[in-house]
C-alpha positions in Angstrom: -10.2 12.2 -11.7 -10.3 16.2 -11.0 -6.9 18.0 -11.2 -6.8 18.3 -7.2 -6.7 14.3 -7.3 -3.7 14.5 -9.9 -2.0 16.6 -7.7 -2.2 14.6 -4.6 -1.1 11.8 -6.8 2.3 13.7 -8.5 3.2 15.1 -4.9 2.9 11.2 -3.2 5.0 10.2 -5.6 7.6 13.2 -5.8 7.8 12.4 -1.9 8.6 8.9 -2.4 11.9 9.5 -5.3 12.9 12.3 -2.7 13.0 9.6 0.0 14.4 6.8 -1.9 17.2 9.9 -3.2 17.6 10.9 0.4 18.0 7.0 1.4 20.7 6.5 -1.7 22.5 9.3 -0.6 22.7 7.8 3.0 23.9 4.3 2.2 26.8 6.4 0.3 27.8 8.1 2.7 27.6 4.6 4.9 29.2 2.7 2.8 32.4 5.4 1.9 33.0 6.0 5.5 33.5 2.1 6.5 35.7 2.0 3.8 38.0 5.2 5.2 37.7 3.8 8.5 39.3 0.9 7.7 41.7 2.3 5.5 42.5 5.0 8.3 42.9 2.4 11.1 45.2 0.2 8.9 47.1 3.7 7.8 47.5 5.1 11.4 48.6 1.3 12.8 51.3 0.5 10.2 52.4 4.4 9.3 53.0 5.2 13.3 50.2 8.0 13.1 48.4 8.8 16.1 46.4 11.4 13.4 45.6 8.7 11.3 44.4 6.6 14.5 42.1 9.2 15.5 40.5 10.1 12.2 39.7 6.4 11.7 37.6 6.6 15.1 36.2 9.5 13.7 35.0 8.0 10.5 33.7 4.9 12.7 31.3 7.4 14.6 30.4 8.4 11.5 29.2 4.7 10.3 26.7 5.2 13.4 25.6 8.4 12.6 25.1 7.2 9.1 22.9 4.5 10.3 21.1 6.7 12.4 20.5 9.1 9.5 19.2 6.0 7.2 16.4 5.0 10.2 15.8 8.6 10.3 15.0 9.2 7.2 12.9 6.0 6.5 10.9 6.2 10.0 10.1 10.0 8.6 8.3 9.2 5.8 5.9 7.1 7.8 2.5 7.4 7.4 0.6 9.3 9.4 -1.5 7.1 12.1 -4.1 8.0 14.8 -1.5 8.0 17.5 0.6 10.4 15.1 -2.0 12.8 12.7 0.1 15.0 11.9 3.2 12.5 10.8 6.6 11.6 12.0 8.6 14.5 9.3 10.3 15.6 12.6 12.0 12.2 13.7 14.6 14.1 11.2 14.8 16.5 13.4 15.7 14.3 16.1 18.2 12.2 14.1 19.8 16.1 13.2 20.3 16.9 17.0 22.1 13.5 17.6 24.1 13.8 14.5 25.1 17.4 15.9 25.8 16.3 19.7 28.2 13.3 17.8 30.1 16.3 15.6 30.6 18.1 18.6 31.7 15.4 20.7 33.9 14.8 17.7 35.3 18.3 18.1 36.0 17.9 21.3 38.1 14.5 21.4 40.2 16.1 18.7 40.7 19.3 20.7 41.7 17.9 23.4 44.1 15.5 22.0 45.8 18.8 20.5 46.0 20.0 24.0 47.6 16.9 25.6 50.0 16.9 22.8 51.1 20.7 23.2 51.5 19.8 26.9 53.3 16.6 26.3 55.3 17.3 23.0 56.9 14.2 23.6 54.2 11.7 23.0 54.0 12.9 19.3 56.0 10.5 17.1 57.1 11.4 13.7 54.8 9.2 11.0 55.9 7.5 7.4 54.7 8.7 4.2 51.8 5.8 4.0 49.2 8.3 6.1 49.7 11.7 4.9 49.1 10.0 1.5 45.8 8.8 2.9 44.8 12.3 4.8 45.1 13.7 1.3 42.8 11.0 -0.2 40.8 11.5 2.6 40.0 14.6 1.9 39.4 14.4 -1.6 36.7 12.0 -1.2 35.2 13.6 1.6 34.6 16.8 0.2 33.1 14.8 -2.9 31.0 13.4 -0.2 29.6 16.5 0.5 29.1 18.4 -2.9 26.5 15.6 -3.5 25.4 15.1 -0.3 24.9 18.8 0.5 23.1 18.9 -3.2 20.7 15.9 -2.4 19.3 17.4 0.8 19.1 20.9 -0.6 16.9 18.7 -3.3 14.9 16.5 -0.8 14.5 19.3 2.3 16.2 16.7 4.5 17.8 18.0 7.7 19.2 14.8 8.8 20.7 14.2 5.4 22.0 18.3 5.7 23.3 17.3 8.7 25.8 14.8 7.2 26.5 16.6 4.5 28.0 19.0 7.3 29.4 15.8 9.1 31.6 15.4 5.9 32.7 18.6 5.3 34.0 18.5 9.2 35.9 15.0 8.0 37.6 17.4 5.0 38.7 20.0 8.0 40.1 17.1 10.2 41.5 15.6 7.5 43.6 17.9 6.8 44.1 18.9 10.2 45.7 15.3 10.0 47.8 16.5 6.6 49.3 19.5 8.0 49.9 17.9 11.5 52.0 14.8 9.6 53.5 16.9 6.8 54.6 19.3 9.9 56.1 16.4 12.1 57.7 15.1 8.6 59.3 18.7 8.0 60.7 18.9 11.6 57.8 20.9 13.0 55.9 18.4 15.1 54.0 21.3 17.0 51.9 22.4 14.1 50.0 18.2 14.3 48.4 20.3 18.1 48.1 23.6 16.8 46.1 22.1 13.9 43.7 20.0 16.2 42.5 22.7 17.8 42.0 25.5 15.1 39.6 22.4 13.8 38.1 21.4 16.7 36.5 25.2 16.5 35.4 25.2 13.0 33.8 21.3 14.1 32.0 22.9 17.2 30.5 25.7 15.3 29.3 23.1 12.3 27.8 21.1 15.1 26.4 24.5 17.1 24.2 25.5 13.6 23.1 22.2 13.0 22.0 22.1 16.0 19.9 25.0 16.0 18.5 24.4 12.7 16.8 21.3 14.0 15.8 22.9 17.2 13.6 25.8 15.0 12.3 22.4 13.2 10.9 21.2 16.3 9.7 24.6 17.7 7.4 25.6 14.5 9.8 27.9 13.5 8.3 29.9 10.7 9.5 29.9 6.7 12.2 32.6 5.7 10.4 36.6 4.8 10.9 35.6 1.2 8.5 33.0 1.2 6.0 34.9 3.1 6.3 37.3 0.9 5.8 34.9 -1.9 2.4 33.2 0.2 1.1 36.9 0.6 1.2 37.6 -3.1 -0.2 34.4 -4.3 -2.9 34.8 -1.8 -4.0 38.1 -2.2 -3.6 37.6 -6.1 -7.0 35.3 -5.6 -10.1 37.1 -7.0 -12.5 37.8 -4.1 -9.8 38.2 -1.5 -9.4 41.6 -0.1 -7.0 41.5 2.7 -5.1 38.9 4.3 -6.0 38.9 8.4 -3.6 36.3 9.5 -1.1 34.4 7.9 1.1 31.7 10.0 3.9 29.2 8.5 5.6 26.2 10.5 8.0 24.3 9.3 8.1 20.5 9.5 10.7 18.5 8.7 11.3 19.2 4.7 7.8 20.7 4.5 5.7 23.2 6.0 2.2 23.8 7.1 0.2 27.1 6.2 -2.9 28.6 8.2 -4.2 31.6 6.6 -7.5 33.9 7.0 -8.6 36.1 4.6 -11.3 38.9 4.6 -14.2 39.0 2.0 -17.1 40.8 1.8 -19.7 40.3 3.6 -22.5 39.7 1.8 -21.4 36.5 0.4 -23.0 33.5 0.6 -22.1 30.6 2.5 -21.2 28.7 -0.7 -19.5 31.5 -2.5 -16.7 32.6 0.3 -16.1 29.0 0.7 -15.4 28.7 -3.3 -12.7 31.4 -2.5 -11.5 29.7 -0.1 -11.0 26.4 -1.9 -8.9 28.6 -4.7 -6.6 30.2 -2.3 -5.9 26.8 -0.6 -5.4 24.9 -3.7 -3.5 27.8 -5.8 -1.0 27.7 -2.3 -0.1 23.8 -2.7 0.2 24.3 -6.7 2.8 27.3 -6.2 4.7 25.9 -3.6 5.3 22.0 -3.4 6.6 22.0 0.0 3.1 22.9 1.9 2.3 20.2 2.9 -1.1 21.3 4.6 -3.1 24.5 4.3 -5.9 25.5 6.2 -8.0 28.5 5.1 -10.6 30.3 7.3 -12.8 33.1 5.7 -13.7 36.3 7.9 -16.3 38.5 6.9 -15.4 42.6 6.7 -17.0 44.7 8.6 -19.1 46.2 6.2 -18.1 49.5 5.6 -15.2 49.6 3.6 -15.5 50.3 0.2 -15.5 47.0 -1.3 -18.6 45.9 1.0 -21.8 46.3 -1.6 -24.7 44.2 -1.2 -25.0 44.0 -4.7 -25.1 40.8 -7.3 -22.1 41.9 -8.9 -19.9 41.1 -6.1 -22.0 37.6 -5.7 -20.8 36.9 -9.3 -17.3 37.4 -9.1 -17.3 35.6 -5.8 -19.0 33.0 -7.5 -16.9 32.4 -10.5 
């Protein structure tokens, strides 16, 4: 078994531990936001907090978009198939739009509950101790929710599982949206519960609006950031026998990317030699940088007259070592 085969082995296996971390990280996520929807609902019905009551429904669209995240992320590491050659990495994608159309409807409900309360001050009923006590626990464990969340897909590349991690941090703002809002009507200042619903149904709309556009890039081809083209250049030009780089494109796909690249070499050089080159750029590309996940290398021939073009056998040797 050559090293290439090693490789191929290490990476299908790295792939699997980030899916099954991805997928751990999911059923957490799942199975803490049943739990403070059910504490919420009970919290809101028996503490006389229409906060409360709405931040339970909140956590119970989350328990969807959990689920949805867990298909998500086990449907994307399907195997390629014939229908599907190039994979299914960008059903995360997908499940990232959805999660972001479900944080801004979120937003929304919660904004316009703040309205109709400013415009109806009446309807907002002064609530006991029991949920302000759970807003506060609320947050705690959401924002817990999200350090490891957040930390997992920054591991695993997953933008579904990025997606949540913002979905949490939205719970921590709307929790204590809910905090201020109860402490406020407990203090005598009913008005800031409104005021509060709105300043985070804006921060929630914009969390939505950039996860959103991070999965739209996904599913355009969007390119990797300068700094790891940068990076790719180097490595590629680095390669003995390369002498310029004449196209270089990147598209991102899912947690991964692909890489096309075509570099000039001389001329002169056989068939069997340029290809050798070739094979060393594309394999020193998926050594360096574990997220290509397919590189394609074409090999152009100069045009003879610059001053690395000479027929002669030492060219032929270093192309051939």
């Amino acid at each position: 078994m050559n090293n290439m085969e090693n490789l191929d082995i290490q990476r299908a296996e790295q792939e699997k531990a980030l899916t099954r971390s991805s997928l751990r990280a999911a059923v957490i996520s799942t199975a803490c936001n049943i739990m403070l929807a059910v504490v919420k609902l009970i919290a809101g019905i028996v503490g006389h907090s229409s906060a409360m009551i709405s931040d339970a429904v909140n956590s119970s669209s989350d328990v969807i978009s959990n689920f949805v995240v867990i298909g998500g992320v086990a449907a994307s590491d399907k195997q390629a198939d014939t229908r599907h050659q190039y994979g299914h990495d960008k059903i995360e994608c997908i499940v990232s739009i959805f999660l972001a159309v479900a944080i801004f409807a979120t937003g929304c409900m919660i904004g316009y509950n703040g309205i109709k309360q400013i415009l109806h001050p009446e309807i907002i009923v002064v609530p006991t101790l029991l949920p302000l006590l759970v807003a506060l626990g609320t947050m705690v464990v959401k924002e817990c929710l999200y350090q490891y969340t957040i930390r997992v897909s920054r591991k695993t590349g997953s933008n579904s599982l990025r997606a949540t991690a913002w979905d949490h941090r939205s719970d921590v703002l709307s929790a204590l949206g809910a905090f201020i809002g109860i402490l406020g009507a407990r203090l005598g200042v009913p008005i800031l519960d409104p005021i509060a619903s709105l300043v985070i149904c804006l921060l929630i709309i914009k969390v939505a609006v950039d996860i959103f556009k991070s999965a739209i890039d996904v599913l355009l081809d969007a390119s990797v950031d300068a700094d790891i083209c940068k990076k790719l250049e180097e490595g590629i030009l680095a390669v003995d026998g390369v002498k310029a780089i004449d196209l270089l494109k990147t598209r991102i796909t899912g947690a991964r990317f692909y890489v096309e690249v075509e570099i000039r070499c001389c001329r002169y050089l056989p068939l069997f030699a340029s290809h050798a080159i070739a094979e060393r750029v594309h394999d020193k590309i998926e050594q360096e940088f574990s997220n290509a996940k397919h590189v394609v290398v074409h090999t152009n021939p100069c045009e003879g007259r610059e001053p690395f073009c000479k027929p002669d056998d030492k060219n032929l040797m270093v192309a051939d070592r």
